[in-house]
TORKOLRO-821741 format. One line per field, with one value per residue: residue number from 1; residue in one letter; x, y, z of N, C-alpha, C in turn. Coordinates in Angstrom, 1 decimal, padded with zeros to 4 digits. Example, Ala and Ser with C-alpha at 12.3 -4.5 7.8 and 13.67 -1.06 7.14 Angstrom:
residues 2
num <- [1,2]
residuo <- [A,S]
n.x <- [013.2,012.8]
n.y <- [-005.7,-002.2]
n.z <- [007.8,007.1]
ca.x <- [012.3,013.7]
ca.y <- [-004.5,-001.1]
ca.z <- [007.8,007.1]
c.x <- [013.2,012.9]
c.y <- [-003.3,000.0]
c.z <- [007.8,007.9]
//
This chain:
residues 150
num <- [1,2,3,4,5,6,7,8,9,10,11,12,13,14,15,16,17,18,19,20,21,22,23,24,25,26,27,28,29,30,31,32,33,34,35,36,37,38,39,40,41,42,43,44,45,46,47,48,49,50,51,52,53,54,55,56,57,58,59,60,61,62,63,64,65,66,67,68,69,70,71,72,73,74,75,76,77,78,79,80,81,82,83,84,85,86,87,88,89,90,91,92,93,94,95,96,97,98,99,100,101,102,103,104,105,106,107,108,109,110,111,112,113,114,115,116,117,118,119,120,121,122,123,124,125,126,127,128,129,130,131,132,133,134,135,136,137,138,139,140,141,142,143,144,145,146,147,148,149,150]
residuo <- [X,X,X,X,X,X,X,X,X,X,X,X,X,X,X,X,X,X,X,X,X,X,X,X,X,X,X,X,X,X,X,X,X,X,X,X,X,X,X,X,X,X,X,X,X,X,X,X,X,X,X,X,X,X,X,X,X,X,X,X,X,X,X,X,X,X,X,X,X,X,X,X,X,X,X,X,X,X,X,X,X,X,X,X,X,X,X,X,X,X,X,X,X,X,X,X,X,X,X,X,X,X,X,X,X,X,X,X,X,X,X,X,X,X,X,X,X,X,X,X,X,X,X,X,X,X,X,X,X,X,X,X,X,X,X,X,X,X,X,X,X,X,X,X,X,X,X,X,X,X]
n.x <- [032.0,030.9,031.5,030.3,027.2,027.7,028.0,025.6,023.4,024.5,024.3,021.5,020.8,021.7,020.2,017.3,017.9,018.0,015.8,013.7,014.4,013.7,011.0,007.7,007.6,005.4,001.6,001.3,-000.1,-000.3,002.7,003.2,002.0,002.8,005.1,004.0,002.9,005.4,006.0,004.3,005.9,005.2,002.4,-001.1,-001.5,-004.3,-006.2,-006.4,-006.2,-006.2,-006.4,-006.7,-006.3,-007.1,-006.5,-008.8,-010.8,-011.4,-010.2,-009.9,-011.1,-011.0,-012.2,-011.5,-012.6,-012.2,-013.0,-012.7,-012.0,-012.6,-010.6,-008.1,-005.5,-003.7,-002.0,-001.5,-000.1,001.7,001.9,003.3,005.0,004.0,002.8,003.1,003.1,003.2,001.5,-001.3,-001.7,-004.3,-005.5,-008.1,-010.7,-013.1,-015.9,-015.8,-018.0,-018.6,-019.2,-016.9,-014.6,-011.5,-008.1,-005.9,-003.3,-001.2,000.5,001.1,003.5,005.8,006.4,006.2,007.2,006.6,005.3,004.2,001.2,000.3,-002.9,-004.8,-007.8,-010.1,-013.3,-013.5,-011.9,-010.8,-009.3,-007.8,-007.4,-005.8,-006.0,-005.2,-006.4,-006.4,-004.8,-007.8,-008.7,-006.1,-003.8,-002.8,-001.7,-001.2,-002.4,-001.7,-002.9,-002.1,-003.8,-002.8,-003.5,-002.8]
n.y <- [009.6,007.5,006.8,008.8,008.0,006.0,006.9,008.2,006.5,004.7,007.0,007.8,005.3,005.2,007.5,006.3,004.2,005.4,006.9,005.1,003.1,004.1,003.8,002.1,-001.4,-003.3,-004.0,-006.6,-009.1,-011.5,-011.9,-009.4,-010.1,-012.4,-011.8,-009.6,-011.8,-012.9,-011.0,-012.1,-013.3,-015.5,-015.2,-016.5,-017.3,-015.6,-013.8,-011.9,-008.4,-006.6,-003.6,-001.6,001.6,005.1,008.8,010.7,013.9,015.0,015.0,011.7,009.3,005.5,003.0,000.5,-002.5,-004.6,-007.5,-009.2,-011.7,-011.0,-011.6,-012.7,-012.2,-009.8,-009.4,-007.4,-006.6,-004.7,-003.8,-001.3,-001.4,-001.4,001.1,004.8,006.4,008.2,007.0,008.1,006.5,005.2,003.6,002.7,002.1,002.3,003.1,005.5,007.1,007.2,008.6,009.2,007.7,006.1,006.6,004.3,004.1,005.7,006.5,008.8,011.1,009.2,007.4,004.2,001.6,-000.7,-002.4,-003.2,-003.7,-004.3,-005.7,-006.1,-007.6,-006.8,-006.2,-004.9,-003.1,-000.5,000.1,003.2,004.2,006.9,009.4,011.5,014.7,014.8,014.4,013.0,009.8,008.9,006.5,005.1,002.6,000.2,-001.0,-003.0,-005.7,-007.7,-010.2,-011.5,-013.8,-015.1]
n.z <- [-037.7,-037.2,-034.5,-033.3,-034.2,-032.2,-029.8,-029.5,-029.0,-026.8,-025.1,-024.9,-024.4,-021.5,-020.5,-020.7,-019.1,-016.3,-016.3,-016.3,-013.8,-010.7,-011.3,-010.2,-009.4,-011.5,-010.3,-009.1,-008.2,-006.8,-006.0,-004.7,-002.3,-001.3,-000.2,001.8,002.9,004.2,006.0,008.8,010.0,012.9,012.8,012.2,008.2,007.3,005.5,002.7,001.3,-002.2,-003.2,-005.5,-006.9,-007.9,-009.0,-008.3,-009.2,-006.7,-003.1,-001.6,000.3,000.5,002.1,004.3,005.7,008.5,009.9,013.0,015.4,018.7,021.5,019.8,018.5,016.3,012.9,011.2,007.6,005.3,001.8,000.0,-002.7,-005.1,-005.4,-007.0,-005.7,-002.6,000.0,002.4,005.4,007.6,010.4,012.3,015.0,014.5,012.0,009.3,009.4,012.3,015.4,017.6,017.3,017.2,016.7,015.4,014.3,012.1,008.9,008.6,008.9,008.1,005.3,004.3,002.4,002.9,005.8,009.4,011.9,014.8,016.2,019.4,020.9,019.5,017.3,014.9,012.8,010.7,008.0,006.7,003.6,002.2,-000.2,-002.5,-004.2,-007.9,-011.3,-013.1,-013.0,-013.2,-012.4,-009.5,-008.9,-006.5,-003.0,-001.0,001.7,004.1,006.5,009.5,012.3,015.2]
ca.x <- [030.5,030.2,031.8,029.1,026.1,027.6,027.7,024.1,022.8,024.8,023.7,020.2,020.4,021.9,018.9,016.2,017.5,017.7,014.6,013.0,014.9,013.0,009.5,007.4,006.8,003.8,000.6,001.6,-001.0,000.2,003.7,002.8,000.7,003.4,006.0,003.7,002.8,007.0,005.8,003.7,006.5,004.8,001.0,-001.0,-002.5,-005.7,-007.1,-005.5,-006.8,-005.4,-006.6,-006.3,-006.1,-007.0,-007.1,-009.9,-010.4,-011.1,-009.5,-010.8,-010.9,-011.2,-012.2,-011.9,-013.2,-011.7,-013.9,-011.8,-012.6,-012.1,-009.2,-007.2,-004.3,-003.4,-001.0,-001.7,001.1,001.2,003.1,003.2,005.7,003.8,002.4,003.5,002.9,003.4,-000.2,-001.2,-002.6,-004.4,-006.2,-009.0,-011.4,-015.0,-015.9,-015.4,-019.2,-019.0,-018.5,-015.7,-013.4,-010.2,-007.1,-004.9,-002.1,-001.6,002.3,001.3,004.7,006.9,006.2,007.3,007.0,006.4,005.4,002.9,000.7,-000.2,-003.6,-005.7,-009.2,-011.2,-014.2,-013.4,-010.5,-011.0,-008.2,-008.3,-006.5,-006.2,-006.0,-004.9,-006.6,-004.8,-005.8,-009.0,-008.4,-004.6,-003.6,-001.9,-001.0,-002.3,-002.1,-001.6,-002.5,-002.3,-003.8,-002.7,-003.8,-002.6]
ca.y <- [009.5,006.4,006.9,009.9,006.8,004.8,007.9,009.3,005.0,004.5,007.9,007.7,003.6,005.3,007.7,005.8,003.0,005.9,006.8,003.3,003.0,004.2,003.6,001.1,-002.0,-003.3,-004.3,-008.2,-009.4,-012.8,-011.6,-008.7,-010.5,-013.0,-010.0,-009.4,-012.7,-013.1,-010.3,-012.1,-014.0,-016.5,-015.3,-017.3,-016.5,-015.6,-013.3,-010.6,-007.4,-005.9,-002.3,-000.9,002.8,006.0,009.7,011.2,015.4,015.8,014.2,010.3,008.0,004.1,002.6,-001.1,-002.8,-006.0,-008.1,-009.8,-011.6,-011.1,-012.9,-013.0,-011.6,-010.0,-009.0,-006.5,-006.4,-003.8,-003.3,-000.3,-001.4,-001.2,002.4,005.5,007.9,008.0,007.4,007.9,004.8,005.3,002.4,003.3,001.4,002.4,003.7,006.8,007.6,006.6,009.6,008.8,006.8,006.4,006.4,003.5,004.1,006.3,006.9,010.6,011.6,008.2,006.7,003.0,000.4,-002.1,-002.1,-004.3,-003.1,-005.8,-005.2,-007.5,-006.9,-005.9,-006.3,-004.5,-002.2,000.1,001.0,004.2,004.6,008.8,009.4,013.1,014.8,014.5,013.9,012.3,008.6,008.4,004.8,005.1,001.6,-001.0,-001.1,-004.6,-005.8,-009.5,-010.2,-012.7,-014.3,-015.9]
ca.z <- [-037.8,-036.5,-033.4,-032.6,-033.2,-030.8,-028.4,-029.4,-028.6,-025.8,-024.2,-025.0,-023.3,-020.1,-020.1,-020.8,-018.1,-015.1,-016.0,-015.4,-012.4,-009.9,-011.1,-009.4,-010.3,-012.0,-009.9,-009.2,-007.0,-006.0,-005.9,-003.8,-001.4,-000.9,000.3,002.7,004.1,004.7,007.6,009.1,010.9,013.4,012.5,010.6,007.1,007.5,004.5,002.2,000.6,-002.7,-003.6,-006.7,-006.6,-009.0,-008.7,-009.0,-009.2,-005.2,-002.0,-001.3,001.6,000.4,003.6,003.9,006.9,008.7,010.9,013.7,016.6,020.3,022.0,019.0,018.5,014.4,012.4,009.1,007.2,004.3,001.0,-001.3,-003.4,-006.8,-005.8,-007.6,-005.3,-001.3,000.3,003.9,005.4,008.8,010.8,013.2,015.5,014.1,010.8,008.8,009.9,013.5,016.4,018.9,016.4,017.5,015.4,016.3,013.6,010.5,008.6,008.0,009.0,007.6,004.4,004.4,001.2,004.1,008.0,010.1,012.8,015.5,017.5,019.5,021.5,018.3,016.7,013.8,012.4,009.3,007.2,005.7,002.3,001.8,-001.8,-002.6,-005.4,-008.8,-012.5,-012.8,-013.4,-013.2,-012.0,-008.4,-008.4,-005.8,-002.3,-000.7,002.8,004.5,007.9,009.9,013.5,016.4]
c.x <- [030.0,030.1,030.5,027.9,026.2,027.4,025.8,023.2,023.1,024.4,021.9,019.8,020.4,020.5,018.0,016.3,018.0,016.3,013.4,013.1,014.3,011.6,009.3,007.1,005.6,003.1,000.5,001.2,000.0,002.2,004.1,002.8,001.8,004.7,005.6,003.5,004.1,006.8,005.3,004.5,005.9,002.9,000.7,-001.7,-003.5,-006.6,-006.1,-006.7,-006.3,-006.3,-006.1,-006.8,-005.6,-007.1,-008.4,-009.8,-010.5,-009.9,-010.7,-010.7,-011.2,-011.0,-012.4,-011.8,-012.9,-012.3,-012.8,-013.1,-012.0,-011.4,-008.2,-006.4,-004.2,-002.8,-001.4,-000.2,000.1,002.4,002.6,004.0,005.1,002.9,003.4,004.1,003.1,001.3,000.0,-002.3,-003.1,-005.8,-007.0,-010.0,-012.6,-014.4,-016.0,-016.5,-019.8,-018.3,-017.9,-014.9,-012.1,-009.2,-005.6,-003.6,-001.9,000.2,002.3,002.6,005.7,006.1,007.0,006.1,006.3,006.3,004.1,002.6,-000.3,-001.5,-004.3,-006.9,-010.0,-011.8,-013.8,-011.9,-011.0,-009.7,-008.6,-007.3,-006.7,-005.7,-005.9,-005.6,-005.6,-005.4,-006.6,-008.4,-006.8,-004.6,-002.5,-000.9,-002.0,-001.0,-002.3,-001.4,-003.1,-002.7,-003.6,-003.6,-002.8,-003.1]
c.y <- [008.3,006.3,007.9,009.2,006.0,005.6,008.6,007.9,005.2,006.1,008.1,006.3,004.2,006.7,007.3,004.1,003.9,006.4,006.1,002.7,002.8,004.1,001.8,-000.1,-002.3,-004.3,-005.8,-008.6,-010.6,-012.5,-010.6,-008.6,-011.8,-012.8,-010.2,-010.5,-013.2,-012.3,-010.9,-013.0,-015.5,-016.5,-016.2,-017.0,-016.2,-014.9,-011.5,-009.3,-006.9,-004.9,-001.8,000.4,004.2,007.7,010.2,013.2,016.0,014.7,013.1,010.2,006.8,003.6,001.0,-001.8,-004.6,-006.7,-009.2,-010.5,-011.6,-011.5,-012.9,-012.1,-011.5,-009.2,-008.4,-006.0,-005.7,-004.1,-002.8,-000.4,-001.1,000.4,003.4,006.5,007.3,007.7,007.0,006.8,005.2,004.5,002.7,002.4,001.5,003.3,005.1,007.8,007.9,007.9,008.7,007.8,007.0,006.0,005.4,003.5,004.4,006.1,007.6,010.9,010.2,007.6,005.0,002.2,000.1,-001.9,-003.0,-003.3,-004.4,-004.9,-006.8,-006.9,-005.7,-006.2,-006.2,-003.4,-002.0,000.5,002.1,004.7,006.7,009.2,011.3,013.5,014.9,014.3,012.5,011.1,008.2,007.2,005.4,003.7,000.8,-001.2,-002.7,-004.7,-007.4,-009.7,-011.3,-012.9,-015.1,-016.3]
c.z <- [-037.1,-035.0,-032.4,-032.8,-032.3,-029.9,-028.1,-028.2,-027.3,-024.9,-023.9,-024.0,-021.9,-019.6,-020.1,-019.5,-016.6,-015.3,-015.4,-014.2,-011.1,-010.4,-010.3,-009.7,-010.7,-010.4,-009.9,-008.3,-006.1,-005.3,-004.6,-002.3,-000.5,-000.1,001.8,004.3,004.7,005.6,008.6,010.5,011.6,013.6,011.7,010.0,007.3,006.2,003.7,001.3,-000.8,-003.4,-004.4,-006.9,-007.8,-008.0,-008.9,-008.3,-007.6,-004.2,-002.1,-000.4,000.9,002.1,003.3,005.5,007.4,009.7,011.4,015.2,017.9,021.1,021.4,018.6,016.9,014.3,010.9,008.9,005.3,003.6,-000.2,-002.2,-004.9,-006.6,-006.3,-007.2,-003.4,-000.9,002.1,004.0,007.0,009.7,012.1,013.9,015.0,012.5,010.5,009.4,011.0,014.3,017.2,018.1,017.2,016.5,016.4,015.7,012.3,010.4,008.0,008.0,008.6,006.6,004.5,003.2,001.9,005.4,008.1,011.0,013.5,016.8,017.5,020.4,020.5,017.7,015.4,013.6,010.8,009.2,006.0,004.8,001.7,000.4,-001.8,-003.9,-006.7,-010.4,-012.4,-013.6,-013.5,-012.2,-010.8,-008.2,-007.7,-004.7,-001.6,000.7,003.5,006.4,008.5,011.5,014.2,017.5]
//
């Protein structure tokens, strides 16, 4: 009898710590954000974003808009480590509203926790966060992104 509680415990422990396994961690801004700025290599800090991110019942866009200036050389560095779910991320020269946009860099086809994207000669850069539809209000997580200069 006893021997089948320690088997029921100990089987129950080893399911309940694969399950936990792979989830994401929690939404740790500063923690996050400091991830990121370790990308930034020989940029220097300049300003971070962090996005906190729900379903809602259609498809989204969160568009977030980075004002740069001219000459300078930057570095966006990303990290999805505390999301749930994969999300496409794709970075464009004009806004969602604007004809002739161009798309300077999405990771439709690769998901990555972490990656940088270095442009320079830009006004502006939007990042467009694509949110899939999904139950209304489910918590995605929080996307995190740090831009540097040089």
């Amino acid at each position: 009898m006893r021997n089948s509680k320690l088997y029921i415990v100990l089987f129950i422990s080893v399911f309940a710590f694969s399950f936990f396994q792979d989830a994401p961690i929690e939404c740790d801004p500063k923690g996050l954000k400091d991830k990121a700025k370790n990308m930034l290599d020989v940029y220097e800090y300049d300003s971070s974003k962090i996005t906190r991110l729900k379903h809602t019942l259609k498809d989204q866009v969160k568009e977030v808009e980075i004002p740069m200036f001219i000459g300078e050389k930057y570095r966006l560095a990303f990290n999805f480590e505390a999301l749930k779910k994969t999300l496409e991320v794709s970075i464009y020269n004009k806004d969602k509203e604007s004809k002739n946009r161009k798309l300077l860099y999405t990771n439709k086809d690769k998901f990555e926790k972490e990656f940088v994207f270095d442009v320079s000669r830009m006004r502006h850069v939007y990042i467009d966060y694509n949110i899939p539809a999904g139950t209304n209000g489910e918590d995605l997580g929080c996307a995190v992104f740090v831009l540097g200069y040089k």
